[in-house]
N, C-alpha and C positions, 0 to 999 in steps of 0.2 A: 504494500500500500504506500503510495506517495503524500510527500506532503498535504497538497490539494487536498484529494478523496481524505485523506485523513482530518481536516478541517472539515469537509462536508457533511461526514458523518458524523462528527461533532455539534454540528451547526444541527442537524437533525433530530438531535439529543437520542442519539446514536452510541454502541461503542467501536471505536477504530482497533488495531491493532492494539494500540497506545494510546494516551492521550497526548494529542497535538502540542506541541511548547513553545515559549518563547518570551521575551522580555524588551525592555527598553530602557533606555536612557539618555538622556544629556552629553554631545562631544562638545562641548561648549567652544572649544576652537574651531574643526571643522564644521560648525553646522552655519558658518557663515558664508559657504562657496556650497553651490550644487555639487561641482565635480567632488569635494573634498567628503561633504555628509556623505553621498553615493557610496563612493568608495569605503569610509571605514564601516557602512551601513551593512554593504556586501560581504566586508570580511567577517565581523560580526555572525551573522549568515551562516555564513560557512561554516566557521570558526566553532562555535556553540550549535548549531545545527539546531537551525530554527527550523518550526515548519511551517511561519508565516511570518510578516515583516511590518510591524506596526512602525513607519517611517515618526522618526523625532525630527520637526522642521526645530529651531530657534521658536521657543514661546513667543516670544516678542512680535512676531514676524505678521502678523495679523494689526497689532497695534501699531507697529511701523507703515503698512500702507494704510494708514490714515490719518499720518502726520505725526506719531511720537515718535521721539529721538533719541537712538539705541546707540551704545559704541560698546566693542568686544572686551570683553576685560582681562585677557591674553591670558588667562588662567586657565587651564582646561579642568578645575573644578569649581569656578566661579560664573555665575549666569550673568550674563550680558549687563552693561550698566543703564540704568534707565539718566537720560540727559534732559526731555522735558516730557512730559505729556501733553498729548493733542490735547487733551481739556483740561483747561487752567481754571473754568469760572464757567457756574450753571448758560449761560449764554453760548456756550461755545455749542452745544447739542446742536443749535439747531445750523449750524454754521459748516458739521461732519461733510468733508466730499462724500459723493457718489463716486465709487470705483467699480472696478469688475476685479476677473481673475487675473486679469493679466498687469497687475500690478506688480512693481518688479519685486518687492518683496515676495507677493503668493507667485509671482511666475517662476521664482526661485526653486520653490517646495514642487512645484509640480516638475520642474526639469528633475530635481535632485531625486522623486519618484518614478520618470520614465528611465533616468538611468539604471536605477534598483532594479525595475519590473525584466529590463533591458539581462541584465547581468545575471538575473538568480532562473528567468526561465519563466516556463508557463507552469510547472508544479510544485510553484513558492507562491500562492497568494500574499499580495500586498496589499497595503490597508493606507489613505491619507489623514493624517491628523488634523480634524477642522474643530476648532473650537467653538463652542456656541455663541448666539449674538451678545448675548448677556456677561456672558467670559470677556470677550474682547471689550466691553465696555467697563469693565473692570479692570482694565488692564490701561483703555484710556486715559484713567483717571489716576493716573500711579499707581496701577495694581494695587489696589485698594477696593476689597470687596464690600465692605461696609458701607463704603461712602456711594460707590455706584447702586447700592439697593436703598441708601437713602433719598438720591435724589432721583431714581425709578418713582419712588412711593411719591415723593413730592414732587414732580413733575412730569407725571405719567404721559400725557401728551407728547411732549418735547423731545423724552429722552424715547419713548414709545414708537416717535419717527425718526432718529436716531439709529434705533435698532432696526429697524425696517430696513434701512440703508445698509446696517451691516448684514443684514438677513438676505440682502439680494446678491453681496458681494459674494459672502460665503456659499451661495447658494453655486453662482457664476466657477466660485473653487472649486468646490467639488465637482462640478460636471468636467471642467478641464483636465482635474484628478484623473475620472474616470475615463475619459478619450484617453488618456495618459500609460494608461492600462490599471488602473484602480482595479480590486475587488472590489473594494465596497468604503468607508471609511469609519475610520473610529472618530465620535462626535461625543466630546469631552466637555459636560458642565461642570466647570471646576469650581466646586466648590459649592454651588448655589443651588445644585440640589439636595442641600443638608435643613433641616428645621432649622438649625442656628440661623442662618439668615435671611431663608422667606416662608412663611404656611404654606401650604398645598394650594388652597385657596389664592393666594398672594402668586406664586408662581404660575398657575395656571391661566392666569389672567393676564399678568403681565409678561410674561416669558414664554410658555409654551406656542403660542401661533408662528413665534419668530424660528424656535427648533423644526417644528412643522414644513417650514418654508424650506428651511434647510435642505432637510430630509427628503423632501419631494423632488429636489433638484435631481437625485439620484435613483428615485424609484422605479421599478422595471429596470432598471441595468446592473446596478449593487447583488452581489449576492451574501458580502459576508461586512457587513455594516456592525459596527457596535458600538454600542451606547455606556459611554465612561461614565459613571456617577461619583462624584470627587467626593473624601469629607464624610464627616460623621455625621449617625442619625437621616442618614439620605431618606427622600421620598422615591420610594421603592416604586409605587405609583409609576412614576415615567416610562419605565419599560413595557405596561401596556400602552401608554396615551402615542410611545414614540414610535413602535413597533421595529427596532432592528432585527437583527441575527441571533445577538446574541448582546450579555449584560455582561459590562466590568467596574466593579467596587474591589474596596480593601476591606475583607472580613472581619480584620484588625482594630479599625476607627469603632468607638462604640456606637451603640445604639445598631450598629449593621448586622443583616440576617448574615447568617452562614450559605454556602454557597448550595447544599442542597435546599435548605431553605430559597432562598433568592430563583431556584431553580421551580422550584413546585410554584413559588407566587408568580414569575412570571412567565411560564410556561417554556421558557427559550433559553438555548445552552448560555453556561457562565463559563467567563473568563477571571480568574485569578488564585489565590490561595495563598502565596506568596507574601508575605510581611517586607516591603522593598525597606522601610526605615527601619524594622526590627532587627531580623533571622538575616538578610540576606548582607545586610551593613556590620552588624553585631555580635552574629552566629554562628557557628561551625559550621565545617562542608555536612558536618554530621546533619548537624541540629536542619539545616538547608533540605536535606535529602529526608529529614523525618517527615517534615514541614510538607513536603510537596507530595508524598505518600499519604498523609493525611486526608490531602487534598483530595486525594483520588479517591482512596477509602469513604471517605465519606460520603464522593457521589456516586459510589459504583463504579466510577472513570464512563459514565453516559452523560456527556451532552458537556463536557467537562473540557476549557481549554487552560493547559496548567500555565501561570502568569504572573505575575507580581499585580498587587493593589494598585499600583501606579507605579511611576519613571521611577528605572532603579538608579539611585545615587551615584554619583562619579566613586565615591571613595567605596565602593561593595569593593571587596577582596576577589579576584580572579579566580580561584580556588571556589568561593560562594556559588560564583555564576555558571561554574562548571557543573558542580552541584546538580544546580536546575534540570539541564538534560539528560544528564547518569542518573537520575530520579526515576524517568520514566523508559529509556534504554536500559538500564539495567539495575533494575529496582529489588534481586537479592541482596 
């Protein structure tokens, strides 16, 4: 069974051979050149023997085509330095350009993805990272979650048409993605699908049409789309309202179901298990390989993609990350 069919049957809440694997992280040097992310993307790949490719563009890179100013911070374990934010002062919302994908920050991410799709084959699905509308405007505003959900609340309109504009850009990404040779894309609310920062009620209203938009950009052509739920206490919720492929949360963060849990709520294979700031930063290759045996255990290994909660940290130990795929290669 190949990679691919082995995601598929995953996807299906299926069991494969194995269960499917793989991880990500932050090159915080290379991910500011297409060729350079590609490349360490693919050895990566190989290297660990993924059997899908959740591409890491630069976070930034969404808030960057829309006017905030990023410089590299030459450390390859330090995230980009923020220089100003596109929004200094509630006024500025309604003042956001209109862009597309071909913006040369997202034209970046989608070259740096047809290189990937290009080098690893047709029985390596790869996946593009698009962040929600509501994300990026968090991000506008100095990545500052808090303050973009306050002035959402206080000026629903404003920022409401705001979001619309980024809902169409993103929308414009992903479809480029997919010409690109996307799977499908993994659509990451970070953060703001947690109670800590909006009710169910609250997001539904104000956020959810804008994921909607997103998501529809790729419908009929995606087939392995996944929906990131950032954060603790997530509204679990979204995974029916958003319908991907499949769910990925950190089991870890509290208030979060367990992944066979997560599974029965919302009917569609789970990606994760993995504690990326605990076990895999922290932990022995031991404690790593217990960890992800668990993970399977517990779902049966059906419908089950084994993964970290989120981007695993620059500083995880080599050894850790090895861990991950000798977990389910050779799990004596």
């Amino acid at each position: 069974m190949d990679s691919q069919a082995r995601v598929r049957a995953a996807l299906k809440l299926g069991r494969p051979d194995r269960p499917p694997v793989g991880w990500w992280g932050h090159t915080y040097r290379e991910e500011w050149s297409p060729r350079d992310l590609a490349r360490v993307t693919v050895a990566r790949q190989r290297g660990y023997g993924w059997d899908f490719v959740k591409l890491q563009p630069r976070a930034c890179c969404f808030a960057q085509a829309f006017g905030s100013k990023y410089r590299p911070s030459g450390d390859a374990r330090v995230k980009p330095i923020l220089l100003r934010p596109a929004e200094t002062a509630p006024e500025d919302w309604s003042r956001l350009p209109s862009i597309d994908g071909g913006a040369p920050p997202l034209r970046d991410q989608v070259e740096a993805l047809r290189k990937v799709v290009q080098a690893v084959g047709p029985s390596v699905p790869v996946i593009q990272t698009v962040f929600s509308p509501l994300t990026v405007a968090g991000y506008l505003v100095g990545e500052e979650r808090p303050r973009a959900v306050d002035e959402l609340r206080e000026r629903p309109e404003q920022v409401g048409a705001a979001l619309e504009r980024i809902a169409d850009a993103l929308a414009d990404f992903a479809a480029w993605s997919m010409a690109a040779g996307a799977a499908g894309i993994f659509y990451a609310v970070s953060g703001y699908a947690s109670s800590d920062l909006l009710s169910m009620e609250e997001y539904e209203r104000l956020a959810l049409p804008h994921d909607r938009r997103v998501l529809a950009s790729v419908a009929g052509q995606a087939w392995f789309n996944v929906l990131h739920l950032c954060g603790a206490r997530i509204h679990f919720e979204l995974a029916a309202a958003l319908a991907p492929h499949a769910v990925s949360w950190s089991v870890h963060e509290a208030g979060n179901p367990s992944l066979a849990e997560g599974r029965v709520r919302s009917g569609l294979a789970v990606m994760g298990g993995l504690d990326q700031e605990g076990t895999l930063v922290r932990g022995s290759p031991r404690a790593v390989f217990e960890e992800a045996r668990a993970a399977v255990s517990g779902t049966e290994g059906a419908g089950l993609l084994l993964a970290p909660g989120c981007s695993v940290p620059p500083e995880a130990p080599e050894e850790n990350l090895w861990a991950v795929t000798r977990s389910v290669r050779d799990p004596s």
